[in-house]
ROVOTOR-319628 format. One record per residue: chain; x, y, z of N, C-alpha, C, O in turn; residue in three letters. Coordinates in steps of 0.05 Angstrom, whole numbers. Each point is the difference from the previous one (the first is absolute). Example, Ala and Ser with C-alpha at 12.3 -4.5 7.8 and 13.67 -1.06 7.14 Angstrom:
! residues 2
@mol:A; n_x:264; n_y:-114; n_z:156; ca_x:-18; ca_y:24; ca_z:0; c_x:18; c_y:24; c_z:0; o_x:21; o_y:0; o_z:13; type:ala
@mol:A; n_x:-28; n_y:21; n_z:-27; ca_x:16; ca_y:24; ca_z:1; c_x:-15; c_y:22; c_z:14; o_x:10; o_y:22; o_z:4; type:ser
***
This chain:
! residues 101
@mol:A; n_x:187; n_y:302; n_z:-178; ca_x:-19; ca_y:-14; ca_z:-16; c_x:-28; c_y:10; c_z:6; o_x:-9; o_y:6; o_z:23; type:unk
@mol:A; n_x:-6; n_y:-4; n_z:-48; ca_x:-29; ca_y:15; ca_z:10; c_x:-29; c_y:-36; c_z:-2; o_x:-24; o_y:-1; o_z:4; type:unk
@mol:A; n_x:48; n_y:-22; n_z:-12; ca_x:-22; ca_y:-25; ca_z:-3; c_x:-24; c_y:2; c_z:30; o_x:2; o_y:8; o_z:23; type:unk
@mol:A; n_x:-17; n_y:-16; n_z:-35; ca_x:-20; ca_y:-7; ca_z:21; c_x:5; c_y:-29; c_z:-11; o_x:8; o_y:-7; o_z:-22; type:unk
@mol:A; n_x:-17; n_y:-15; n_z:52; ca_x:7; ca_y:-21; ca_z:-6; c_x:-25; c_y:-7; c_z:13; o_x:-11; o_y:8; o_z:20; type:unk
@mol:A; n_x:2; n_y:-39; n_z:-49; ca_x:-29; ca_y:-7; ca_z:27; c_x:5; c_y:-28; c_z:9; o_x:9; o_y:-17; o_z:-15; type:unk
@mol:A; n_x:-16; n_y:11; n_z:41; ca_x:17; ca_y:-18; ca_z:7; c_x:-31; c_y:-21; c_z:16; o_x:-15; o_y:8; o_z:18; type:unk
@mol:A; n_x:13; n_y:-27; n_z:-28; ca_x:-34; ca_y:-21; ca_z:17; c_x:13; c_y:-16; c_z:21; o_x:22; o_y:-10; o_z:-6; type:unk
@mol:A; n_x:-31; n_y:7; n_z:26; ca_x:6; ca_y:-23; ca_z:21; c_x:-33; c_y:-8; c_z:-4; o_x:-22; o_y:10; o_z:0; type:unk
@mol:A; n_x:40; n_y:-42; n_z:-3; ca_x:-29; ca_y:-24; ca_z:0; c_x:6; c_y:-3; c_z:35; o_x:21; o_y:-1; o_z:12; type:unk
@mol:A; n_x:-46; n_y:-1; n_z:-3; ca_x:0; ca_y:-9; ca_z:25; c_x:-21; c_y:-23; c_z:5; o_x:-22; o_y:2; o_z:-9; type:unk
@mol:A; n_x:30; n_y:-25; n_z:24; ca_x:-18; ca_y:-28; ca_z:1; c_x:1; c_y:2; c_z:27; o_x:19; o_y:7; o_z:14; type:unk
@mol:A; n_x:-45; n_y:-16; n_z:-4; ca_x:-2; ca_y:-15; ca_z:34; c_x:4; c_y:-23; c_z:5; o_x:-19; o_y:-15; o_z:4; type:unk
@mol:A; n_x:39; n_y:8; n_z:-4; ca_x:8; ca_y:-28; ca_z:6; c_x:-9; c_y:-15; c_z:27; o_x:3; o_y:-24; o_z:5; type:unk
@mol:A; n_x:-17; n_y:44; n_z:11; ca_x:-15; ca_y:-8; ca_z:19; c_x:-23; c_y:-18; c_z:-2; o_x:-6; o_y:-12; o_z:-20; type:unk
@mol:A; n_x:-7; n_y:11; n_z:45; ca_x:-35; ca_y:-16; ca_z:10; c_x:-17; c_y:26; c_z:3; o_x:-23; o_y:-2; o_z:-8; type:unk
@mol:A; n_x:31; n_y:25; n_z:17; ca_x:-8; ca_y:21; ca_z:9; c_x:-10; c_y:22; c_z:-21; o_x:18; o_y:9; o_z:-13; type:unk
@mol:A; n_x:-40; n_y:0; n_z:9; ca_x:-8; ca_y:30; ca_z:-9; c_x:25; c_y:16; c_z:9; o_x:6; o_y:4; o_z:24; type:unk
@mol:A; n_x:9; n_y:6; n_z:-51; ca_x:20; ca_y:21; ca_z:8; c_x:-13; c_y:29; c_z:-5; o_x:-2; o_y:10; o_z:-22; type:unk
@mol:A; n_x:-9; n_y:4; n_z:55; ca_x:-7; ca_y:22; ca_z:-4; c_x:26; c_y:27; c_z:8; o_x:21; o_y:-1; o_z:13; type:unk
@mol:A; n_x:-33; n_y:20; n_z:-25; ca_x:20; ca_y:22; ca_z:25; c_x:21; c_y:-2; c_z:-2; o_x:14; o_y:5; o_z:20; type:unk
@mol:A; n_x:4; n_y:-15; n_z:-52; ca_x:31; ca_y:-6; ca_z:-7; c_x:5; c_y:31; c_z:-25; o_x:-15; o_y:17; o_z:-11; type:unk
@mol:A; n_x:36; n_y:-21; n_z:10; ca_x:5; ca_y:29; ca_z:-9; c_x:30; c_y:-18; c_z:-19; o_x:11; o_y:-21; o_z:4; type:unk
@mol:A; n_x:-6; n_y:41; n_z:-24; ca_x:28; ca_y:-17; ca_z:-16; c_x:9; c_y:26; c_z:-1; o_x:-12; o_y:22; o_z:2; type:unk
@mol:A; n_x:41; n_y:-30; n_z:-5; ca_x:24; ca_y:21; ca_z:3; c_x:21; c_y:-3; c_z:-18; o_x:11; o_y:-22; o_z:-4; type:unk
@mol:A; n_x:-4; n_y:44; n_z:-8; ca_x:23; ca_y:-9; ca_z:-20; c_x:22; c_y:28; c_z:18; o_x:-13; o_y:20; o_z:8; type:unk
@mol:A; n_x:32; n_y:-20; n_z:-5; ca_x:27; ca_y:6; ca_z:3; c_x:22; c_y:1; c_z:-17; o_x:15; o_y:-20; o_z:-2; type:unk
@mol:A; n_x:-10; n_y:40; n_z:-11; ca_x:25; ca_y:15; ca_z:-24; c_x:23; c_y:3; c_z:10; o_x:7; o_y:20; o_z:12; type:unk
@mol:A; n_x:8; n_y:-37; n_z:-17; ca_x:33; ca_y:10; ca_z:15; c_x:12; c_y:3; c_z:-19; o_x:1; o_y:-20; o_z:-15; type:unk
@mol:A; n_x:14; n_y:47; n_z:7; ca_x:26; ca_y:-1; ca_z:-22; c_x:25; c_y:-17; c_z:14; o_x:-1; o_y:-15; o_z:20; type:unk
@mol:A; n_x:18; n_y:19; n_z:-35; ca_x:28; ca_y:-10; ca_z:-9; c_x:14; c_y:13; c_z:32; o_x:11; o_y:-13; o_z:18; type:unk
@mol:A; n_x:-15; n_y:35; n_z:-20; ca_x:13; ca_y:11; ca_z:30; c_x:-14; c_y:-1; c_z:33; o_x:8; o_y:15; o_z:18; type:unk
@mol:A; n_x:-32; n_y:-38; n_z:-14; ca_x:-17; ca_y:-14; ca_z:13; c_x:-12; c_y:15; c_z:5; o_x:-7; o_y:-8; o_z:22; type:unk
@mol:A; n_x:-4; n_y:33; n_z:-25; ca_x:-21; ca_y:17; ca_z:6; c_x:-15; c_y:-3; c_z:-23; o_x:3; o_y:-2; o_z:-24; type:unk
@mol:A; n_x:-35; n_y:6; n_z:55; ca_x:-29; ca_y:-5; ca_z:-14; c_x:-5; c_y:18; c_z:-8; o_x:-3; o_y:21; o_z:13; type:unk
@mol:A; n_x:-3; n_y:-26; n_z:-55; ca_x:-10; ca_y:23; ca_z:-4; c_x:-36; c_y:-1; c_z:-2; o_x:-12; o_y:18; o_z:-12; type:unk
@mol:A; n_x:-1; n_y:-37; n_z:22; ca_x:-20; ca_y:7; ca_z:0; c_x:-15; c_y:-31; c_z:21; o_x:8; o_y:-23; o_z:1; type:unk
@mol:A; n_x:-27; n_y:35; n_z:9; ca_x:-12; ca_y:-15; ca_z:20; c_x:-37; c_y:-7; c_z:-12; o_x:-17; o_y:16; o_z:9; type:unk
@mol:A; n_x:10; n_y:-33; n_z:-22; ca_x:-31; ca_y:0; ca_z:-19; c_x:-11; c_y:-23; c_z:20; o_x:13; o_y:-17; o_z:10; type:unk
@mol:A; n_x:-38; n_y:21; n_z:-6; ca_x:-22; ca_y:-19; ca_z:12; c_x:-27; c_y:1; c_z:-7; o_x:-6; o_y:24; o_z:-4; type:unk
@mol:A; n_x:-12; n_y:-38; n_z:0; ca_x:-27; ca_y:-8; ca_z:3; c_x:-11; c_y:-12; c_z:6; o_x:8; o_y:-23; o_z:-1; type:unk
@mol:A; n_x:-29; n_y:26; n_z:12; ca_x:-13; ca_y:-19; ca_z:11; c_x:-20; c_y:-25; c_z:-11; o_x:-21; o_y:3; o_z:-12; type:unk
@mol:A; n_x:29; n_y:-22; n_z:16; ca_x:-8; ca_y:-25; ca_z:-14; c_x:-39; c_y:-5; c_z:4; o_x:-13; o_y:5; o_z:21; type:unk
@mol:A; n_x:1; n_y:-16; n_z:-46; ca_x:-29; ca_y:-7; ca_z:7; c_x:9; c_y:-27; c_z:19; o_x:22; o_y:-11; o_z:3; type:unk
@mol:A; n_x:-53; n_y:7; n_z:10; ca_x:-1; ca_y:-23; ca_z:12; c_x:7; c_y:-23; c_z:-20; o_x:-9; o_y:-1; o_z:-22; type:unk
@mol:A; n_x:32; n_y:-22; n_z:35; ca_x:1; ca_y:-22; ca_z:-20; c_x:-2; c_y:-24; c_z:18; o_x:11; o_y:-7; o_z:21; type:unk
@mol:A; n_x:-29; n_y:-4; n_z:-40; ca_x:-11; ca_y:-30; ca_z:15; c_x:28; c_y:-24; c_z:0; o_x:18; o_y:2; o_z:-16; type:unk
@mol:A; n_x:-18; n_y:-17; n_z:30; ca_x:19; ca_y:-27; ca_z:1; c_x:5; c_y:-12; c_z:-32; o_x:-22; o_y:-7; o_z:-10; type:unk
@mol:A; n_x:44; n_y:4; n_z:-7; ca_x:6; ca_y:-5; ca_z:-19; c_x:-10; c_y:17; c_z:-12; o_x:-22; o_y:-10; o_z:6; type:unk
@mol:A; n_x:16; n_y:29; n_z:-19; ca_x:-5; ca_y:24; ca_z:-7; c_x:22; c_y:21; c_z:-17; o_x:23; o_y:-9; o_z:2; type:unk
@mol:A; n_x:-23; n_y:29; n_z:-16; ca_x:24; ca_y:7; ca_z:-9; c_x:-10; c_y:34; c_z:-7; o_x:-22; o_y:12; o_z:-5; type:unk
@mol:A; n_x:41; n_y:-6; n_z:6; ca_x:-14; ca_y:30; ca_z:-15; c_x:35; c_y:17; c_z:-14; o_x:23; o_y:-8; o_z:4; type:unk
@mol:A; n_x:-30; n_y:31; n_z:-18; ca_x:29; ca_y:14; ca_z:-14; c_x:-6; c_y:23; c_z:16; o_x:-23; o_y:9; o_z:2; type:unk
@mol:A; n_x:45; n_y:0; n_z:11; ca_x:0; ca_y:38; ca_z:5; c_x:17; c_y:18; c_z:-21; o_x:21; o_y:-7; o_z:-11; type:unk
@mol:A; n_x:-33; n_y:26; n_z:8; ca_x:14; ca_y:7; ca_z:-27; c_x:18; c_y:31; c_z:21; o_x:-10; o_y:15; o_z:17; type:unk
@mol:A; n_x:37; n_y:-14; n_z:-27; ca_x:9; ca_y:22; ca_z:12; c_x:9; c_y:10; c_z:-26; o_x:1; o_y:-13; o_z:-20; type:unk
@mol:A; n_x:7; n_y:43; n_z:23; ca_x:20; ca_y:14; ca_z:-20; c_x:20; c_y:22; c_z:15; o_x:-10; o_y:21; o_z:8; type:unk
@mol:A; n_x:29; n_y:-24; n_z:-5; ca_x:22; ca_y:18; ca_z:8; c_x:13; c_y:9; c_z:-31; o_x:5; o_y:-12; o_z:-21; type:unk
@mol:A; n_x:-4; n_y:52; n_z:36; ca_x:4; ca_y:17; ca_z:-19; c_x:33; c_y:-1; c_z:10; o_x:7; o_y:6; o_z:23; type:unk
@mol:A; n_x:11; n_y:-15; n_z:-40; ca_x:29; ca_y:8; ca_z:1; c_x:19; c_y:27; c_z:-8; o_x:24; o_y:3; o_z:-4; type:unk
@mol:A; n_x:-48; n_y:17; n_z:6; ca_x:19; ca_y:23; ca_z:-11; c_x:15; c_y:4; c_z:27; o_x:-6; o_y:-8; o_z:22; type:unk
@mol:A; n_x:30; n_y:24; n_z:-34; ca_x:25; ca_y:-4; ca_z:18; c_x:20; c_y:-16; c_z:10; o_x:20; o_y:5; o_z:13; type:unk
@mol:A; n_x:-33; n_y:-33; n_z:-25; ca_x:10; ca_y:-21; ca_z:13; c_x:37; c_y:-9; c_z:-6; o_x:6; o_y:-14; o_z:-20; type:unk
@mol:A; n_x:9; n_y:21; n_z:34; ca_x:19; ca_y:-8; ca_z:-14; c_x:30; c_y:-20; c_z:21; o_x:24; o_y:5; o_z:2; type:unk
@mol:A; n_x:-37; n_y:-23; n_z:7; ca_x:13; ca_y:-16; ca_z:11; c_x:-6; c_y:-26; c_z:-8; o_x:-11; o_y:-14; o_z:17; type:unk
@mol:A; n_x:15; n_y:3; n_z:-38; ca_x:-4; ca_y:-26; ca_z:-21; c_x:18; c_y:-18; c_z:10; o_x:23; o_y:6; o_z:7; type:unk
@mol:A; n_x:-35; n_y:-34; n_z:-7; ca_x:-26; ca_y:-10; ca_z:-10; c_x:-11; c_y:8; c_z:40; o_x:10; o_y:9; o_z:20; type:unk
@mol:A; n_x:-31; n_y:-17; n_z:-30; ca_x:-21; ca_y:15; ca_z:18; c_x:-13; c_y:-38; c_z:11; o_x:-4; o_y:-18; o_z:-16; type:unk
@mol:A; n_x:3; n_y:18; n_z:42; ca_x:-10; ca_y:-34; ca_z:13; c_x:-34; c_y:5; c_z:14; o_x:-1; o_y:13; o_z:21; type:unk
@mol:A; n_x:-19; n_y:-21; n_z:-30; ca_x:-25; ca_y:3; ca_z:0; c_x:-11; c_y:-26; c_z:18; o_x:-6; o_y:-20; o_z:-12; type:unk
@mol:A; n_x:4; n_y:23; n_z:47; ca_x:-7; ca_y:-18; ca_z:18; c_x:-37; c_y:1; c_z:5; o_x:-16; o_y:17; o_z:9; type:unk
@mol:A; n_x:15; n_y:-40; n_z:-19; ca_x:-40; ca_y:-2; ca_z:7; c_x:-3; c_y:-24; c_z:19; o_x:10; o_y:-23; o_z:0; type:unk
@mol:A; n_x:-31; n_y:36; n_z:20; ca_x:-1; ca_y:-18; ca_z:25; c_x:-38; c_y:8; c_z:1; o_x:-7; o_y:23; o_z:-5; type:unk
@mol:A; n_x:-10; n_y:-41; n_z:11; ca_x:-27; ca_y:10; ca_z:12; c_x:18; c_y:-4; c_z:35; o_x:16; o_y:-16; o_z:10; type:unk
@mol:A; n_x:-33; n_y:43; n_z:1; ca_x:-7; ca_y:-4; ca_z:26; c_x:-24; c_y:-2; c_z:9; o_x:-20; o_y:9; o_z:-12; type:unk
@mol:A; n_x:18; n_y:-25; n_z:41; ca_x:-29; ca_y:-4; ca_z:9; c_x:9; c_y:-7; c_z:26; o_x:18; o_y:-15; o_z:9; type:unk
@mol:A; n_x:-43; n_y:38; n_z:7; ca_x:12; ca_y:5; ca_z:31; c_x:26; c_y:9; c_z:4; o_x:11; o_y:16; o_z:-15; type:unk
@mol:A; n_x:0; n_y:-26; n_z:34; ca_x:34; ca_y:-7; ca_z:3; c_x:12; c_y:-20; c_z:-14; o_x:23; o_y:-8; o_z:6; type:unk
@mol:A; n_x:-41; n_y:-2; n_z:-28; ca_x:23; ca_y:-24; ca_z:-12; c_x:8; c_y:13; c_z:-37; o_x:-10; o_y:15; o_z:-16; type:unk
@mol:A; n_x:28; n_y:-27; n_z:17; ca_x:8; ca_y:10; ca_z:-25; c_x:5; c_y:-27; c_z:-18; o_x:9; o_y:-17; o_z:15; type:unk
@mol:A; n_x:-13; n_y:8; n_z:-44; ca_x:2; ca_y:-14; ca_z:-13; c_x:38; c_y:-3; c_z:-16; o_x:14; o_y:20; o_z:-4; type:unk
@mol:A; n_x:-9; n_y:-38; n_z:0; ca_x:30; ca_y:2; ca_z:-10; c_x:-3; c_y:20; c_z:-22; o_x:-16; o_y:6; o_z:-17; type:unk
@mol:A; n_x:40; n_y:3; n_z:24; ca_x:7; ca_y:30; ca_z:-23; c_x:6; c_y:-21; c_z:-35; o_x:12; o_y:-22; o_z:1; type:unk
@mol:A; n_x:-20; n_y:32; n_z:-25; ca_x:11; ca_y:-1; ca_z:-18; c_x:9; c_y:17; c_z:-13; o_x:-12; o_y:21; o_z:1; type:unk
@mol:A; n_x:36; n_y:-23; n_z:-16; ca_x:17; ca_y:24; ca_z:-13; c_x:-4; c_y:-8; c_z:-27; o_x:-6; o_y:-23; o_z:-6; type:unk
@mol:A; n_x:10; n_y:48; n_z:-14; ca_x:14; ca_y:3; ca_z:-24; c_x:18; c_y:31; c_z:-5; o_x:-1; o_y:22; o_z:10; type:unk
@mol:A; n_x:10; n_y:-30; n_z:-23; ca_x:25; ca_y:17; ca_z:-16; c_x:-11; c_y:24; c_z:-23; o_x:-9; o_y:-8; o_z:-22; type:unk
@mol:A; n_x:9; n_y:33; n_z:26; ca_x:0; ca_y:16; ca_z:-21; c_x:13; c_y:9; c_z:-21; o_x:22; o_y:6; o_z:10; type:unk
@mol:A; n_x:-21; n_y:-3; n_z:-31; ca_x:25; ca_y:7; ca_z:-10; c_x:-3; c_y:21; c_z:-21; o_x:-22; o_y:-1; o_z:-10; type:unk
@mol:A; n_x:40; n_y:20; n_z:-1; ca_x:-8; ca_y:28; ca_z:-19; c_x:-6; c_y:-16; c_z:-19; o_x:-17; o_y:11; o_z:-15; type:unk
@mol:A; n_x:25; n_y:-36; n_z:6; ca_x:6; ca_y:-2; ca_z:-30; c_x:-11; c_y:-34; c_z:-6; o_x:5; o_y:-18; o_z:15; type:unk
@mol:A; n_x:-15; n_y:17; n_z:-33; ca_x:-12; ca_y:-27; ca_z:0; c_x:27; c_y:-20; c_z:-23; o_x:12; o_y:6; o_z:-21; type:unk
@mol:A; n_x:-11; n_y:-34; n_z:43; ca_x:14; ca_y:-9; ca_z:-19; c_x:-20; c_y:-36; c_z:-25; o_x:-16; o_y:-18; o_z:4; type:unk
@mol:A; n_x:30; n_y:27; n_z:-22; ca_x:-3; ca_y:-16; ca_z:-20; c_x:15; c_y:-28; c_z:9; o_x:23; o_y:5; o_z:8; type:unk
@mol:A; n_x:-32; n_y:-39; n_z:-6; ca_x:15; ca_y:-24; ca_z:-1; c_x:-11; c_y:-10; c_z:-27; o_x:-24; o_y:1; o_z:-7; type:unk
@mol:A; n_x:44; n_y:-10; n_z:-7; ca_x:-8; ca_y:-3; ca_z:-22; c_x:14; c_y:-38; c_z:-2; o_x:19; o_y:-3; o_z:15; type:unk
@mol:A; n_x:-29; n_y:-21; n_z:-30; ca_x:-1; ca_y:-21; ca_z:0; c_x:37; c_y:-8; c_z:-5; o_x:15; o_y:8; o_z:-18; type:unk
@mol:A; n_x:-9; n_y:-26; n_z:44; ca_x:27; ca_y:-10; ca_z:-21; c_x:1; c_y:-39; c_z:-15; o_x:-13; o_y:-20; o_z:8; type:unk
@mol:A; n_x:23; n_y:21; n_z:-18; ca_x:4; ca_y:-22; ca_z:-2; c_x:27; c_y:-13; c_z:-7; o_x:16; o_y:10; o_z:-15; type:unk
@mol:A; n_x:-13; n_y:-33; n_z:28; ca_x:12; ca_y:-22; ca_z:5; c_x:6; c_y:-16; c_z:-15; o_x:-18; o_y:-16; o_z:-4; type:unk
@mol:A; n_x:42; n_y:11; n_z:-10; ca_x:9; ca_y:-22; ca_z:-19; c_x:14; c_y:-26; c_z:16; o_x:8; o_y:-19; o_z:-13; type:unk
***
């Protein structure tokens, strides 16, 4: 696959604390649990209740171990924030309405 995929993590401080000096991470694992790609940036300062988007884009050429599991975590210091996942997939699917008699 040659998709580039763009992928935003909203990040909030759920803290009391000025979150300085945090960095966000996204982590690419195919189907056969190898990382195909390791993305980070470094986050602006965000104040207590606060929110901001990081915008990433991973280039998938070559990619061929589908669906592909995309882990985003901010780190800060030695602590790390709970990982969230989603699912990649080659092919987009359609849900279309049912209904119920």
């Amino acid at each position: 696959s040659n998709a580039t995929f763009s992928i935003t993590l909203d990040v909030t401080n759920n803290g009391d604390l000025l979150l300085s000096g945090a960095t966000a991470e996204l982590v690419i694992i195919g189907a056969d649990g190898v990382v195909a790609a390791e993305l980070s940036q470094p986050l602006a300062d965000l104040q207590p209740g606060a929110s901001l988007q990081v915008p990433f884009s991973w280039h998938a050429a070559g990619a061929s171990q589908w669906p592909y599991t995309v882990r985003a975590r901010v780190l800060y210091g030695s602590q790390a924030s709970p990982a969230v996942s989603l699912v990649l997939l080659t092919y987009a699917r359609a849900y279309l309405p049912s209904v119920m008699k």
